[in-house]
N, C-alpha and C positions, 0 to 999 in steps of 0.2 A: 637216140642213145643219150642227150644233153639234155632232154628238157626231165623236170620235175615228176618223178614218177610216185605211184605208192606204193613203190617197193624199196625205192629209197629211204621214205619214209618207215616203212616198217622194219628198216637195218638198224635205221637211227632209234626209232623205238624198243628196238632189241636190245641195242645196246644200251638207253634210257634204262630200261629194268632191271640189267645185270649191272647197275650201279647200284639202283636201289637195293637190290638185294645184298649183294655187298654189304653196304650202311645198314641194313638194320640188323640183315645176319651178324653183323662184325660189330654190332654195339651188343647184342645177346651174348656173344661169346665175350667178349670182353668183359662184361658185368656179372658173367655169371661164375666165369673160368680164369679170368684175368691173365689170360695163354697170348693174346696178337699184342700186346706192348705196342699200344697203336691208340690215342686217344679219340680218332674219330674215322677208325677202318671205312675203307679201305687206305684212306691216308694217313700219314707223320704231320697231326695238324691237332689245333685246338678250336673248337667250335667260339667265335670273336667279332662277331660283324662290328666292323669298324670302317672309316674315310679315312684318309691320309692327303697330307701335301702332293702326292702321284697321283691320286683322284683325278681332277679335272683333266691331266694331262690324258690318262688312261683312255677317260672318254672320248676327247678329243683326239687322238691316233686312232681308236676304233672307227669311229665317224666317218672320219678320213680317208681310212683302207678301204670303209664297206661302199662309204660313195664312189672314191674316184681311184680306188684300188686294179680295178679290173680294166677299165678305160687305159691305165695308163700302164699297167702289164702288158697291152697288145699294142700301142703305137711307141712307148719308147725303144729308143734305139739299144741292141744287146749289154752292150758296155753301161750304158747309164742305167739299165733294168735291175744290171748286178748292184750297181752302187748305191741306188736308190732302194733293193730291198734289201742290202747290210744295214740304211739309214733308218729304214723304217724297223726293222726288227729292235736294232737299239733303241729306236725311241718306244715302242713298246714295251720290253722288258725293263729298261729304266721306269716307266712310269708306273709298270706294276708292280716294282719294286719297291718304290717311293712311297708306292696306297702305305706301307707298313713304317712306312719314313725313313732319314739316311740310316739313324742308329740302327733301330732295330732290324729294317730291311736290310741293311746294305753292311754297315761297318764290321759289326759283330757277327753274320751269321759265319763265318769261315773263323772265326773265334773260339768259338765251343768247347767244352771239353770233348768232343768228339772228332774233332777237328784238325787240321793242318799245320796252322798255325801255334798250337800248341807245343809244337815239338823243332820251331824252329831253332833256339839254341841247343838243342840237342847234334845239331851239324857241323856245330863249329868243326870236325874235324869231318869231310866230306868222306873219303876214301872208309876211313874206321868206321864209319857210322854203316856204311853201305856192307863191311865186310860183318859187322856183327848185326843187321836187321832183322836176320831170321831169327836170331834166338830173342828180342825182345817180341815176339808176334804173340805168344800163348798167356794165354791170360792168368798162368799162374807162375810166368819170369817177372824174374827183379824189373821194375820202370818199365810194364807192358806199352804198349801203343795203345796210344787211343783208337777208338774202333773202327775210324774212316782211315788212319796211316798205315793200320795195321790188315788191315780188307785190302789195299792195293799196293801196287808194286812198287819200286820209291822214287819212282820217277814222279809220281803226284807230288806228293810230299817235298821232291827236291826241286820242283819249280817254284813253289814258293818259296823256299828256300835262296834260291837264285834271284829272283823280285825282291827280296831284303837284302842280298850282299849289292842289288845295285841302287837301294835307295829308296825301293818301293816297299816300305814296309808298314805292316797293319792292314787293318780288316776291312779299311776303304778301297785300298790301292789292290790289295787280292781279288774285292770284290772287282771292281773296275776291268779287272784284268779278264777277271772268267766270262763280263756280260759283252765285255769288247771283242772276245776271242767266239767267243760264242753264238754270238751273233752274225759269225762269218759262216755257220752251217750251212744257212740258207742258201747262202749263196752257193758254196759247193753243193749241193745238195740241185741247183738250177743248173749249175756247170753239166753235173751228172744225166741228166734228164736230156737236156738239150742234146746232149753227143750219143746219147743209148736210145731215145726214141725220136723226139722232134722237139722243133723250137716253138712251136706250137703249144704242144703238154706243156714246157717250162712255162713261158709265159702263163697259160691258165692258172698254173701249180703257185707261182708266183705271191698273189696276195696270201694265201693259204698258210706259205711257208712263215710269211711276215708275223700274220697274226695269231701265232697258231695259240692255243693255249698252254700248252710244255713254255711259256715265259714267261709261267709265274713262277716256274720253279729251275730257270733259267736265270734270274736276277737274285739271289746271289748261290748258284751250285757251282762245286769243280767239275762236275759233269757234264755240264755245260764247255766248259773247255775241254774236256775229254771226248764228247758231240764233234765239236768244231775239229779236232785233230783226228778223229776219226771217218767223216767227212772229207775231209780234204786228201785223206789217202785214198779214197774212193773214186775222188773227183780225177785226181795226178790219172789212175788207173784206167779211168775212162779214156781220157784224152791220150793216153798212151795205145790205146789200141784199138782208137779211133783216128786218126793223123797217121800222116805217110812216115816211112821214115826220115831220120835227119837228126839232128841233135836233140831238138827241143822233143823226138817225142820220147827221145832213150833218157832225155835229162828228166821227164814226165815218170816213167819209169822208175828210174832212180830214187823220185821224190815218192811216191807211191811205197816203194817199201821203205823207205826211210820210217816214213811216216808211221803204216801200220804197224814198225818194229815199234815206236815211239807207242804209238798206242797199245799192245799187247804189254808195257810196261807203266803204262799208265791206271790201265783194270785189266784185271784179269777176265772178268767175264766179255770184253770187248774181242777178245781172239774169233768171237762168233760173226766180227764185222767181215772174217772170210769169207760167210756163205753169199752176204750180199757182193763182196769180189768177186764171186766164183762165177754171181748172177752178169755183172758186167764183161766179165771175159767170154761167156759163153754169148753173151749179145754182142759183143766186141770180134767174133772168132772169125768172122770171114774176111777181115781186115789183114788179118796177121797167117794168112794161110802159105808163103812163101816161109818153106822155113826156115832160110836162112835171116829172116826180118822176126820171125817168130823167136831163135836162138837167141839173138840180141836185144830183144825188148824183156827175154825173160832173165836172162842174164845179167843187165841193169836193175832187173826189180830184184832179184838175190842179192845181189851187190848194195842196194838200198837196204832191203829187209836185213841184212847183217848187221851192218853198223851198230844198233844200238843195243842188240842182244850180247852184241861181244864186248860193246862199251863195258857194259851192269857185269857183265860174267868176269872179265878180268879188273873187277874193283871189286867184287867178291861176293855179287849177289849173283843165288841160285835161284832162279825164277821155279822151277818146278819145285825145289827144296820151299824155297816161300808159300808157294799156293799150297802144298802138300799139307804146309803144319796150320797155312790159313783155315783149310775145314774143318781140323780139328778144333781150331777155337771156337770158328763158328759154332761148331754143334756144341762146343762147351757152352756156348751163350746163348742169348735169345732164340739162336736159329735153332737150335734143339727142343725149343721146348715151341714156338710157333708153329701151330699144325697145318700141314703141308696139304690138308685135304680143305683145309679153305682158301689158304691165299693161291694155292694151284688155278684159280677159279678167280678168286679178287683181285689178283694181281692185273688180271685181265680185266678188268673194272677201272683202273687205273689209269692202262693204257687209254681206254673211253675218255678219260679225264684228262689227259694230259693230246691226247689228239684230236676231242671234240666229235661229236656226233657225225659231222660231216665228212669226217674221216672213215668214220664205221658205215656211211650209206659208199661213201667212195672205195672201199674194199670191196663190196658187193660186184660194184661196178669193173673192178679193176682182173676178179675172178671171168667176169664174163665177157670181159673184153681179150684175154688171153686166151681163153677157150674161142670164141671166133675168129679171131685173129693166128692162132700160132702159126699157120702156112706163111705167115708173113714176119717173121723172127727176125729170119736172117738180111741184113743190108746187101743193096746190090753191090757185087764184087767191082766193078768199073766205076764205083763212082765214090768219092772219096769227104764227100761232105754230112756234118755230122746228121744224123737224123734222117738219112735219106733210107725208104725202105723201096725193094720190090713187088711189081705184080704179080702174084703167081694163083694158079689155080686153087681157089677153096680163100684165098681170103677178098673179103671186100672190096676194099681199094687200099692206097697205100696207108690212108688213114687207119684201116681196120690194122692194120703190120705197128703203124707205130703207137696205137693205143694199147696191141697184144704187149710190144715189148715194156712201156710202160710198166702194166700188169704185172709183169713177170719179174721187173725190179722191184715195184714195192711188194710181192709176195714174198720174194727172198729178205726183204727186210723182214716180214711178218713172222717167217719159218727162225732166222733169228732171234728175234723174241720168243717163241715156242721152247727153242731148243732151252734158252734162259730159264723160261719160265716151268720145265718141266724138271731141268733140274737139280732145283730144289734148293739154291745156291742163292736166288732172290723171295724169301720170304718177307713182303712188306717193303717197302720206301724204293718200291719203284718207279713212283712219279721221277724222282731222281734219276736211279739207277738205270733207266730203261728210255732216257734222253736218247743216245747215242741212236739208238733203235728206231724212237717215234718218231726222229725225222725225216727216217725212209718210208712210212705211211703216209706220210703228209701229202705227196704228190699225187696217192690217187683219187684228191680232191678235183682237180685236173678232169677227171672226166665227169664231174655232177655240172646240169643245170642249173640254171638262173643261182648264178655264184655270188650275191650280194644276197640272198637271204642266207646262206650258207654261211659266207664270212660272217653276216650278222649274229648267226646261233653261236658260233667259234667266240665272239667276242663279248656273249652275253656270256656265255660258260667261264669264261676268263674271270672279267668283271665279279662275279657271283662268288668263286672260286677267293679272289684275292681279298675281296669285301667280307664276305661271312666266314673265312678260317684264317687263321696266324697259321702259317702254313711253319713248319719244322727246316726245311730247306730252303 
């Protein structure tokens, strides 16, 4: 199952092509139709090969992961595993950040005029600002929002708002904030793995997550912080019904909906990070099958999930009233006129690029490992440790159980992005928008072979990526 196949091979070359096609189809349309508002489709990039002061660093963390990435995924101890892949993800994204230098990479991209920062004096009055948000959304009210304030819900917007009343202000300390916060995916993203399938997958998944290539466009996006907090309600969730009860797992709980409530206020298209809940509960269900331990773990995550919907609602944002008038701008703008019978298609070109080939042979794997495996879904009921699966008739051994469940979470990531991507809501600058998403693919790298030519492909595609385009994000 682990070693080097040429079926791998022909996943990754599959999805090799449906890049190119992408890029040449979307420079035809563009040159001929000037409809994708995209100077170098499938991405929000400028064709720029250039080096930067993050150059040698760049290379230098790639080197690093491919050589001794894997080695040290399997003998560090769990706790050091997490901290040493938040270290390395940062040093990563910082230094592909840097390729582009501080200013350009870093200080100013959340500067823009499409941007966040834009509109932070507009909050001086916090309460007023939130009560009157919907009516500046449409792009034909007085002082509209710029198009990223106005695309999400204000909880984006009023985090950086809150990093200037305490002192963190400008386009360095925002950036800082997103590649710091963001950088902590990984590691829920390993939290999640290890408690829903085995410690085993995390470890493999491990360098993967580090190096992935989504961190070029991680140094400097708010998506990247919007990744990391949606993440982490995944991770709260896992461990919630995964762990016996007691405090810490209803306080897990708690945090879980906290969190997700914080994230469905952060993007609106993140609401889709349910399905991959849905995916962890149903792998999580034989843990919580006592229903009085069932009533209180889900009664904690309501009790979380409220908070911050009631927060926004009695300060006087209508989250449904917002998205409502959001699509209408949408289609007033770009999104009306970018045809939806190509990027339905290139957006998925994207994802290739922002999760690297290794990713597209590891989904192949990760279908086929579910399909063998699913007699082995569910965790033994007697036994309380994360990752532990049963023997039962029709699956291989327990390893076949926890490669199936694996499978089975990064598909529910995948079916999330579909559901995105169909519609019709993400035409174009999904390398961004579809962070949140690509970090649930990334683990079923986890089950390809010889994983140092693979991290290597991951970080030539990086490298390639941050050197030859000015990337928009």
């Amino acid at each position: 199952m682990r070693d080097l196949t040429s079926r791998d091979l022909l996943s990754a070359s599959a999805a090799l092509l449906l890049v190119l096609a992408a890029v040449l189809i979307g420079r035809h349309i563009e040159e001929t139709d000037h409809t994708l508002f995209a100077n170098w489709p499938p991405l929000w990039a400028s064709w720029e090969p250039h080096v930067g002061p993050g150059t040698p660093a760049a290379v230098t963390v790639a080197l690093g992961v491919v050589a001794y990435g894997p080695v040290l995924a399997a003998r560090l101890p769990w706790r050091a595993l997490l901290g040493a892949s938040w270290a390395g993800a940062m040093a990563w994204i910082w230094s592909l950040a840097l390729i582009d230098g501080w200013h350009r990479g870093v200080a100013v991209r959340l500067t823009t005029r499409y941007e966040y920062l834009q509109v932070i004096d507009r909050f001086h009055d916090i309460p007023a600002t939130l009560r009157d948000f919907t009516r500046h959304i449409p792009l034909d009210s007085p002082d509209h929002w710029p198009p990223h304030v106005a695309g999400h819900p204000p909880a984006a917007s009023l985090t950086f708002v809150l990093l200037d009343r305490i002192g963190l202000s400008g386009g360095g300390w925002a950036g800082a904030w997103c590649i710091t916060v963001g950088a902590t995916a990984c590691v829920a993203v390993l939290v999640t793995v290890r408690r829903v399938a085995d410690e085993e997958s995390a470890r493999r998944a491990a360098p993967f997550l580090v190096l992935a290539p989504a961190a070029v466009w991680m140094g400097t996006s708010a998506d990247a912080y919007f990744a990391a907090v949606a993440a982490w309600s995944i991770a709260a969730l896992a461990l919630a019904v995964t762990s016996p009860k007691g405090p810490r797992t209803r306080a897990a709980a708690f945090t879980s909906g906290l969190l997700f409530g914080l994230t469905c206020y952060l993007s609106y298209g993140l609401t889709l990070m349910a399905v991959i809940g849905a995916g962890v509960l149903f792998l999580g269900r034989a843990r919580v099958r006592v229903l009085p331990c069932l009533v209180s773990r889900a009664a904690f995550l309501a009790a979380g999930l409220a908070v911050v919907p009631v927060a926004f609602t009695l300060a006087g944002f209508d989250w449904w009233e917002g998205y409502h008038v959001l699509v209408a701008r949408y289609y007033d703008g770009a999104g009306g006129i970018r045809p939806y019978g190509y990027w339905v298609w290139a957006n998925l070109a994207c994802t290739v690029l922002i999760t690297g080939l290794a990713t597209a042979a590891g989904l192949r794997r990760a279908a086929v490992a579910l399909v063998r495996g699913r007699h082995g879904l569910l965790p033994h009921r007697g036994i309380r440790g994360p990752g532990v699966v049963r023997r039962v008739p029709g699956s291989e051994s327990p390893e076949a159980g926890a490669r199936a469940r694996l499978g089975l979470l990064v598909l529910c990531g995948l079916l999330a992005l579909l559901v995105a991507d169909l519609s019709g809501m993400s035409k174009a600058e999904t390398e961004r928008i579809w962070l949140p998403f690509a970090m649930w693919l990334l683990p079923a790298c986890a089950l390809l072979g010889r994983p140092r030519v693979w991290l290597g492909a991951q970080a030539v595609l990086a490298l390639l990526l941050n050197h030859l385009l000015l990337t928009g994000w």
